[in-house]
N, C-alpha and C positions, 0 to 999 in steps of 0.2 A: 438528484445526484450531480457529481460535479467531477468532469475527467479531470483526469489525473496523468495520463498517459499513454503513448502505446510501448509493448512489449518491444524491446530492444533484443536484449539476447539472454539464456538460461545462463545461471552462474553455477562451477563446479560444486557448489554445498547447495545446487538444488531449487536458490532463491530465481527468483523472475526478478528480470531487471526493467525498467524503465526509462524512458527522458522525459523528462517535464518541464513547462517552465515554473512550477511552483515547488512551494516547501512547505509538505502536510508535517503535519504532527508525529512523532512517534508511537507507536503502538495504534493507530488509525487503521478500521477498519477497510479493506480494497474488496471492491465489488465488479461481478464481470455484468456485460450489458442486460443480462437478463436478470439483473438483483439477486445474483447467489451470493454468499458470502466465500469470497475467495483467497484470505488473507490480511495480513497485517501488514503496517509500514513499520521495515524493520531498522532501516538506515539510509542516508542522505547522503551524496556525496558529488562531488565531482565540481567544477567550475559555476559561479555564481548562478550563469545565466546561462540556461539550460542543464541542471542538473538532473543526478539519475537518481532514480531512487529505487531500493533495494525491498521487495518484497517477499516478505517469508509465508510460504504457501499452505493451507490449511490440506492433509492427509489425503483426503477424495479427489484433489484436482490435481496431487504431482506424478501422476501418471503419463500423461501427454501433453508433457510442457514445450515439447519443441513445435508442439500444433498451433500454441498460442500466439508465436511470435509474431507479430502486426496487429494482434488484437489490443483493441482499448480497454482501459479500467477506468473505474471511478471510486470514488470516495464519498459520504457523504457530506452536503450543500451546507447543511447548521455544523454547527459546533457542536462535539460530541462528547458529554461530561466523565471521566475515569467515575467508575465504580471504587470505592476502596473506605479506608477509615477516615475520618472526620476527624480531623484536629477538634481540641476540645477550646474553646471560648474562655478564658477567665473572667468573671464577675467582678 
């Protein structure tokens, strides 16, 4: 696993925000330190260097989100292939 961040502050639609200094992937899986699945990366934003990034939280964990605040996430280390359709090849 590869941090990603610490919890900055809750945003009014509920998302957990972060500061990082990287830029994951959109739709990237976010993991708390004990490898639950905690979320998607939902949106990037903010100044080059150090931006935040916007996570949208999976139903079991938006319960006590303001507990979270100072806690780290991670993302996963490889690169993580979308499931979906397959363009087709012309011969």
């Amino acid at each position: 696993m590869k941090q990603l961040g610490k919890v900055s502050h809750i945003s009014n639609r509920s998302r957990v925000i972060l500061k990082s200094d990287q830029t994951p992937g959109f739709g990237l899986p976010v993991f708390t330190n004990d490898n639950k699945k905690f979320g998607t990366v939902y949106d990037v934003f903010g100044p080059t260097k150090g931006q935040y990034i916007s996570v949208k939280v999976f139903g079991k964990f938006s319960k006590d989100l303001e507990n979270r605040i100072g806690e780290t996430l991670f993302i996963p280390s490889k690169k993580i292939e979308k499931r979906g359709r397959r363009k087709r090849r012309n011969k």
